[in-house]
ZAMARGU-4260 file (C-alpha; in steps of 0.2 Angstrom, whole numbers, plus 5000, padded with zeros to 4 digits):
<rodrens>
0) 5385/5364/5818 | 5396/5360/5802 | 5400/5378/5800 | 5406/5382/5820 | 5416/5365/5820
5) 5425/5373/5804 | 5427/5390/5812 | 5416/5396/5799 | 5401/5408/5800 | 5385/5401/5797
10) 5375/5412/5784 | 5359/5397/5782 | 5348/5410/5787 | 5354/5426/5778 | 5346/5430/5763
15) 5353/5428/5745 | 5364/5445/5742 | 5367/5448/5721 | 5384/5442/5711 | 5393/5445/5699
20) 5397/5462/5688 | 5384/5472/5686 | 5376/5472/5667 | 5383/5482/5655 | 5369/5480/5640
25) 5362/5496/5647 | 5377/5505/5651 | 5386/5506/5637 | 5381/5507/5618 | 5388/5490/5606
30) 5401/5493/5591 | 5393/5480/5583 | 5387/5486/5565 | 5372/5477/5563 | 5354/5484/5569
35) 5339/5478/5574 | 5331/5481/5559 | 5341/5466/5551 | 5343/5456/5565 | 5325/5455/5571
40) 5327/5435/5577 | 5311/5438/5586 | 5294/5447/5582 | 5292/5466/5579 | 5280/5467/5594
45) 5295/5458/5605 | 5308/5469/5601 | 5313/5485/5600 | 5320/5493/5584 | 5338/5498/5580
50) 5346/5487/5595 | 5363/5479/5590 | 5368/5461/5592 | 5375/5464/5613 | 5358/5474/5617
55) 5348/5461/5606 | 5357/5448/5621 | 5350/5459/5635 | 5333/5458/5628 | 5334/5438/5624
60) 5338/5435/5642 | 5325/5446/5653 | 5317/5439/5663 | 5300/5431/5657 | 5290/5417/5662
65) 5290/5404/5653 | 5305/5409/5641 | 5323/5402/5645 | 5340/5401/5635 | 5347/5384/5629
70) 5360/5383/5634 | 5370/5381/5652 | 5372/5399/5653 | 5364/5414/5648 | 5372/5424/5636
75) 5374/5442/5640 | 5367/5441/5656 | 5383/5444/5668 | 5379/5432/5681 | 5367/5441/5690
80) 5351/5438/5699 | 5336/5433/5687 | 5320/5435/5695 | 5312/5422/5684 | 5301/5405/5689
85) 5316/5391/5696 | 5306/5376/5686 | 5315/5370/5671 | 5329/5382/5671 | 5347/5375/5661
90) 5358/5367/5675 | 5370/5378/5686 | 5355/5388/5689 | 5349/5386/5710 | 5331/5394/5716
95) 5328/5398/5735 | 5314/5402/5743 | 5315/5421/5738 | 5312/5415/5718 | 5329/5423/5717
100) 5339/5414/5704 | 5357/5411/5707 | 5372/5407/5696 | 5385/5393/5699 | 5401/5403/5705
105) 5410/5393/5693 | 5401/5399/5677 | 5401/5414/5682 | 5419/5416/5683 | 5420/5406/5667
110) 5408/5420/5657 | 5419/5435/5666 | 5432/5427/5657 | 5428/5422/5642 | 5420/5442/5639
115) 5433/5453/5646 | 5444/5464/5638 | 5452/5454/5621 | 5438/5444/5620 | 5425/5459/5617
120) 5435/5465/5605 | 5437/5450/5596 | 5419/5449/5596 | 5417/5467/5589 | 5433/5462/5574
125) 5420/5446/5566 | 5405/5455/5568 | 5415/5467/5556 | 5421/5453/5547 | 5404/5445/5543
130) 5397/5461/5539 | 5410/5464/5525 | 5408/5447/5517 | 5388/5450/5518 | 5390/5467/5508
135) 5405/5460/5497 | 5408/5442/5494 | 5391/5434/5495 | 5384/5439/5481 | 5403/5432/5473
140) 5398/5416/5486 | 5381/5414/5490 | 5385/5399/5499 | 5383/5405/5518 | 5368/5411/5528
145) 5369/5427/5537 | 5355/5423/5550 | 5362/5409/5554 | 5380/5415/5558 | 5372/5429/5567
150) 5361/5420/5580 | 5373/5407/5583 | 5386/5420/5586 | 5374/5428/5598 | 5371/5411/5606
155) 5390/5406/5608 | 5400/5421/5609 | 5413/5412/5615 | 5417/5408/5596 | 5435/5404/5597
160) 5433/5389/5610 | 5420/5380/5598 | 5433/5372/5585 | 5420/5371/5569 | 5413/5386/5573
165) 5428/5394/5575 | 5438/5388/5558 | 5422/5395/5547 | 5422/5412/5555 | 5441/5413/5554
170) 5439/5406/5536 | 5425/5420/5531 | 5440/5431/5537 | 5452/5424/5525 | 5442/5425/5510
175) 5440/5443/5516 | 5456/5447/5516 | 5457/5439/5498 | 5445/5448/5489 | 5455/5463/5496
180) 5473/5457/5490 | 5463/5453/5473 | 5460/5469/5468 | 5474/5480/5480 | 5490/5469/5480
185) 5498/5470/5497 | 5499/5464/5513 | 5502/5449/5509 | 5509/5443/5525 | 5491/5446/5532
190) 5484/5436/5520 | 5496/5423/5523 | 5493/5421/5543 | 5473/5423/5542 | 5476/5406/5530
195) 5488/5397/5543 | 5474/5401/5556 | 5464/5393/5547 | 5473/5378/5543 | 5480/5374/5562
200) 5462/5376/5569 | 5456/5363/5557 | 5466/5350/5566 | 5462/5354/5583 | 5447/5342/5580
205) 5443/5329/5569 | 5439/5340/5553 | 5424/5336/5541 | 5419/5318/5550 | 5407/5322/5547
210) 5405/5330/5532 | 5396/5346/5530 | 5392/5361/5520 | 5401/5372/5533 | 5417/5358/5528
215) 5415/5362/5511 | 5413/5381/5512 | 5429/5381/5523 | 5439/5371/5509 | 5431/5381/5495
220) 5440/5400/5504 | 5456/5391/5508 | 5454/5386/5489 | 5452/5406/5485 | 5464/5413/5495
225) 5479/5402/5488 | 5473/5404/5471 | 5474/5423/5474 | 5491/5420/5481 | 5496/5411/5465
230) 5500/5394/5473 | 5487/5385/5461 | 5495/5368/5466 | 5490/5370/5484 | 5474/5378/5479
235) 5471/5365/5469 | 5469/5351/5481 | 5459/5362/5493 | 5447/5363/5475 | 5448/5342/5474
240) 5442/5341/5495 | 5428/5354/5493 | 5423/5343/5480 | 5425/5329/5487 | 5418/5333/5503
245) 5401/5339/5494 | 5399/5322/5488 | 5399/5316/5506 | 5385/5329/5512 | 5367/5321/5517
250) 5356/5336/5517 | 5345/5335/5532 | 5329/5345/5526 | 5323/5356/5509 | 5333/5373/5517
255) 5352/5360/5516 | 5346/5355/5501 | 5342/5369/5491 | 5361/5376/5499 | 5369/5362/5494
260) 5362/5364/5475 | 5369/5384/5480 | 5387/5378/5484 | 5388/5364/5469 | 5386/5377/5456
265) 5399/5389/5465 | 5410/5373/5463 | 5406/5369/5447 | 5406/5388/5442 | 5424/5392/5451
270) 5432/5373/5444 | 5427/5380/5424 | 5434/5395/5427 | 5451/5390/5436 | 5454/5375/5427
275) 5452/5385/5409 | 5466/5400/5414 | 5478/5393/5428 | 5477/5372/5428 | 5487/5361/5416
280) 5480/5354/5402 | 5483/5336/5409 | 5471/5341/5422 | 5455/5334/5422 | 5437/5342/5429
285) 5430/5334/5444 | 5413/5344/5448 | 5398/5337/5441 | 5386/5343/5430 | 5373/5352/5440
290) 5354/5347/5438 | 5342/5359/5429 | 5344/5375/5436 | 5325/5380/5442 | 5320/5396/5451
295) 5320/5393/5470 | 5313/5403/5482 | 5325/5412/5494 | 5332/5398/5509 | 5320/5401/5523
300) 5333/5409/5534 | 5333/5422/5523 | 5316/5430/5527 | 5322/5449/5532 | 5318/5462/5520
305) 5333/5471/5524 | 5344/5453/5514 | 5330/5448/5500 | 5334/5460/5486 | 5355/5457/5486
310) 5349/5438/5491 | 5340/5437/5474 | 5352/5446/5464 | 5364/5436/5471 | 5355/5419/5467
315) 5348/5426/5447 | 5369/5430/5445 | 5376/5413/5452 | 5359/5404/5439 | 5366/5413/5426
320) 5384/5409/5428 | 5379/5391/5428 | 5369/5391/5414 | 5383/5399/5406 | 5398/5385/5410
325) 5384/5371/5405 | 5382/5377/5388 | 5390/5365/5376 | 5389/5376/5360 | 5389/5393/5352
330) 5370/5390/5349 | 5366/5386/5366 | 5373/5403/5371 | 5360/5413/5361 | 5346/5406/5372
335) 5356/5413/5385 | 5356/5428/5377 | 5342/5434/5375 | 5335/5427/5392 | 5348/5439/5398
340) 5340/5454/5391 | 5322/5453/5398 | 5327/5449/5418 | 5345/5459/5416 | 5334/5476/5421
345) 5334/5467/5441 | 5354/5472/5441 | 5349/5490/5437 | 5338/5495/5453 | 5342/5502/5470
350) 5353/5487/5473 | 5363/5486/5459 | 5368/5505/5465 | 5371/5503/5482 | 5382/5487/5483
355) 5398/5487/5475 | 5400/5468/5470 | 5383/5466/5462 | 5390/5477/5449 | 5407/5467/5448
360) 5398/5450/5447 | 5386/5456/5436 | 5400/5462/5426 | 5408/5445/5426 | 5394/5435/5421
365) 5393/5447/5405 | 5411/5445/5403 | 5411/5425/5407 | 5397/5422/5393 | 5409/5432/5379
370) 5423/5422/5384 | 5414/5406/5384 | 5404/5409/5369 | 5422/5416/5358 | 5430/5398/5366
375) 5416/5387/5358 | 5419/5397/5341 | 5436/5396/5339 | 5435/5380/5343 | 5425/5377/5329
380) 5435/5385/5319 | 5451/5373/5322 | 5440/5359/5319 | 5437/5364/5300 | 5418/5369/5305
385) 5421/5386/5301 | 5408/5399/5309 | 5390/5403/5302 | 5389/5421/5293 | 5379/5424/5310
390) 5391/5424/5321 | 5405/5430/5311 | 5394/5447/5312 | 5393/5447/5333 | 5413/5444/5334
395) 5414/5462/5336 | 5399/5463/5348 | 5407/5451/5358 | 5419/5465/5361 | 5409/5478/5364
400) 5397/5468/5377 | 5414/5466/5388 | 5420/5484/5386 | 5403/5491/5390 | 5401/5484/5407
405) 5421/5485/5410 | 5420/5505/5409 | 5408/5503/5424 | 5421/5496/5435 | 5435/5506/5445
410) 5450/5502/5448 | 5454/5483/5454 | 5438/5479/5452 | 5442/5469/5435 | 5454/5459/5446
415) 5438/5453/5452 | 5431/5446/5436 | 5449/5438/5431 | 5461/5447/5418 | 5461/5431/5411
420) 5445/5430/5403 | 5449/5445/5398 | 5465/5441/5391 | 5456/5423/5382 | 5442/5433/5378
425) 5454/5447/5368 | 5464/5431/5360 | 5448/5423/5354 | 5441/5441/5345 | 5458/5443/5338
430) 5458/5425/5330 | 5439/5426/5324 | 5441/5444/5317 | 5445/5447/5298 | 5462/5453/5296
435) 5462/5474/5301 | 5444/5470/5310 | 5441/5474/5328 | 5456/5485/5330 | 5448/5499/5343
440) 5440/5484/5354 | 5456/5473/5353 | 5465/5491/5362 | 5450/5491/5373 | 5451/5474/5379
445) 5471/5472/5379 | 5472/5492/5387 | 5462/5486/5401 | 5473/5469/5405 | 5488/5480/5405
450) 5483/5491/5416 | 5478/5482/5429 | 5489/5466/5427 | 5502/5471/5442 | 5511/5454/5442
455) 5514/5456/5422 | 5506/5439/5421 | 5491/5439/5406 | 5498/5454/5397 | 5515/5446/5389
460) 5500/5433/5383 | 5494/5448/5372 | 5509/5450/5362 | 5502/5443/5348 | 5485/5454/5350
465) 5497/5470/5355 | 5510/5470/5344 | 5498/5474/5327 | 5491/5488/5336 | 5510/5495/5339
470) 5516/5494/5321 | 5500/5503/5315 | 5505/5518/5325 | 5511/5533/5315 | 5530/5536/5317
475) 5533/5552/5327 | 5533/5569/5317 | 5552/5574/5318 | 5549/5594/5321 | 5563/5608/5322
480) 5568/5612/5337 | 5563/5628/5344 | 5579/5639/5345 | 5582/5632/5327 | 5564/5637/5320
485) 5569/5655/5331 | 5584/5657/5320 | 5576/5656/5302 | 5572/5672/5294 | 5554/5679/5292
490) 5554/5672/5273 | 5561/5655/5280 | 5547/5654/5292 | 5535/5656/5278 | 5541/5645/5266
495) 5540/5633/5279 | 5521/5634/5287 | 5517/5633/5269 | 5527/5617/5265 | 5517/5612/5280
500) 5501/5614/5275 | 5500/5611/5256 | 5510/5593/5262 | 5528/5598/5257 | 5536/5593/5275
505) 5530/5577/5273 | 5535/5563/5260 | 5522/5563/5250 | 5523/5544/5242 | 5508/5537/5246
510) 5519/5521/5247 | 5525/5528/5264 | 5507/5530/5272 | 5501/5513/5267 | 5489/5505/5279
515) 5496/5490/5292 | 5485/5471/5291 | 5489/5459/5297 | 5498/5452/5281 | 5512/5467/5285
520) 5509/5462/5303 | 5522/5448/5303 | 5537/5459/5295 | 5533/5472/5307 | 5534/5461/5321
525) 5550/5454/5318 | 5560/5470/5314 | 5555/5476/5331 | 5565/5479/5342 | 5566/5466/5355
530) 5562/5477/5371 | 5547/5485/5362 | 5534/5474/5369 | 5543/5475/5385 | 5541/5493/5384
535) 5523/5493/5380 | 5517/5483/5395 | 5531/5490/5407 | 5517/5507/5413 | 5527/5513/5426
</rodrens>
């Protein structure tokens, strides 16, 4: 009666007719780059092999008795019909008689929007961007969990309308987009708007109240990106708030806790490391000293085959590093040492091939231990305690350690592991060796820094460690010119390729050939001319 007094035609007694789009799980293949195979959220019987995140949806929300999505609406599902048992189904969901489930018109029109068009493809943009930072930064960060990202992304799709979820995917971006700056210098207008993304979507809520690991993570790649930029004051105090706000976190259950031990050694590795090459001397640390460093078994979100072995490799690197910052003498490092060499063969399987960054990182922990452990002696030496006999023999060794592993990396990738170690580590050698010692691994090490210091910032600190090297070089041969050779009779000719070879076009005072040390060092140095290192570092 309702409908006829409206004008309106009754449809009480029509049956319930589908809505909505229909599904596109089936139509069209996902760009998503992840399979199956490593996104198997539910058993092998249950799930098909090779399907990616947008068919893995489909397959979480068909119909099955029983089994229903958390959440208000299903994800993936297009608002249409489900044929599915109407008990206990998430609200906005409406049984009639027909077991037909329907869909609230309103979330429907909500899911259209929130899928179509830009929304897809924002979708398939950080997918790609957590697949990089899995294959790439994690084992440089082992501070984020890739099943955990993944499924919730697969839950909430609509990432960008979730504030926290939203500033940790755009902050996994950043970092990205960092590394890549790190080792190619150049966009740096990208860089700098992925960071003010970041930054304005922490205040559209009320940002670490609570505190939480994710807070601290978020802090820790704002921290990377503006050290990378060369902004160390502003990176700086995104350093003090990750620490801060680790301090804050209450870990929940053994899988928070055994990450929060994770992320406190990254702080504490990343805060000796900065502090040593960019920081003031005025500055003080802040981390603290991380607790006995024990072999954990992998966080229990990591249970897929397809993430152990870079998950292990990652976690055996990050234990290493932090053994390395905690040792408090040059002895401490020789226990290091040698538990180095037994478990260093795990870096040399199929793993170590196949992704790029394990070599880097494992380069770097090589790299961090010689800088370390040359620190700690020339330390001693300025102290007045002088070195035992048994380390003055590994100074060189110290060298050749870092050259060995740098030869494996290409180009940039030393960017990765910090030119100024490297630069430290070349200073420390130079200061430890005997005077005309270590010459070829002094060339190595500074040759290396050169090249790949873009920004001309660690090699004018090699001046010292360069200039030596320079003087030792033989002055050019002067040579006659080739029209003036052409002009000298046959007998002329003679006269001189014999002069050359019994010596004669040379001065033959042995005064003149005399070996540079370091003692002739300084005179050297000073009667060069002033552009000469200039010169040097300038390679293009």
């Amino acid at each position: 009666m309702q409908c006829l007094k409206a004008g309106l035609k009754c449809t009480y007694d029509e049956k319930p007719v589908k809505r909505g789009r229909r599904r596109k799980g089936q139509t069209r293949e996902s760009t998503h780059p992840y399979s199956g195979s490593l996104l198997d959220l539910n058993s092998p019987s249950s799930q098909e092999p090779g399907l990616s995140p947008t068919e893995t949806i489909g397959t979480l929300a068909e119909p099955n008795v029983g089994s229903h999505a958390p959440h208000g609406i299903l994800p993936g599902t297009d608002c249409e019909i489900f044929e599915a048992d109407g008990d206990n189904l998430p609200f906005g969901l409406q049984t009639s008689d027909s077991d037909a489930v329907l869909v609230d018109d309103d979330q429907c029109l909500l899911s259209d929007g929130m899928l179509q068009g830009d929304e897809l493809s924002r979708g398939d943009e950080i997918w790609s961007a957590l697949d990089e930072f899995f294959d790439t930064m994690y084992v440089v960060f082992p501070v984020l969990s890739y099943t955990s990202l993944a499924s919730r992304l697969i839950i909430e799709p609509a990432w960008r309308a979730i504030p926290e979820f939203r500033t940790l995917l755009l902050s996994v971006q950043t970092v990205n987009a960092a590394s890549q700056f790190r080792m190619a210098p150049g966009d740096k207008a990208r860089l700098s708007t992925l960071i003010s993304q970041v930054e304005r979507s922490r205040l559209d809520y009320n940002f670490a109240d609570p505190a939480t690991l994710d807070s601290v993570v978020i802090s820790l790649f704002l921290f990377t990106a503006y050290n990378v930029l060369e902004t160390h004051n502003r990176a700086f105090l995104y350093l003090d708030e990750a620490l801060s706000l680790l301090e804050l976190v209450e870990p929940v259950d053994e899988e928070e806790r055994q990450r929060k031990i994770q992320v406190e050694q990254v702080l504490f590795n990343t805060e000796a490391a900065t502090l040593a090459i960019y920081a003031d001397k005025r500055r003080r640390r802040r981390a603290r000293r991380p607790g006995k460093i024990a072999d954990v078994p992998p966080m229990a979100s990591h249970t897929f085959g397809a993430i152990d072995e870079p998950d292990r490799v990652a976690k055996h690197l990050l234990r290493r590093l932090t053994e390395i910052h905690l040792a408090e003498n040059a002895e401490a490092f020789e226990e290091i040492d040698l538990e180095s060499e037994a478990d260093m063969a795990t870096l040399f399987g199929a793993v170590f091939k196949r992704h790029r960054y394990s070599r880097i990182q494992a380069a770097d922990v090589v790299v961090t231990r010689q800088w370390q452990l040359s620190t700690k002696l020339v330390a001693n030496l300025r102290k007045g305690l002088g070195i035992t006999p048994r380390f003055q023999k590994s100074v060189e060794f110290l060298g050749l350690a870092a050259m060995s592993w740098i030869c494996l990396l290409g180009e940039g990738e030393l960017r990765i592991v910090g030119l100024g170690k490297l630069s430290s580590l070349a200073q420390n050698i130079y200061n430890l060796a005997r005077r005309g010692q270590c010459q070829y691994i002094l060339g190595g090490l500074a040759g290396a820094v050169i090249k790949e210091d873009h920004e001309k910032i660690f090699a004018p600190q090699l001046a010292e460690v360069v200039m030596p090297l320079v003087s030792t070089v033989p002055p050019p041969i002067s040579v006659r010119s080739h029209y003036e050779y052409q002009s000298l009779t046959p007998q002329a000719r003679t006269t001189l390729q014999l002069g050359s070879v019994n010596g004669g076009a040379f001065e033959s005072d042995t005064d003149h050939w005399k070996s540079s040390t370091q003692d002739h060092v300084e005179e050297a140095y000073d009667c060069s001319p002033p552009d000469l290192l200039d010169r040097f570092i300038d390679l293009s």
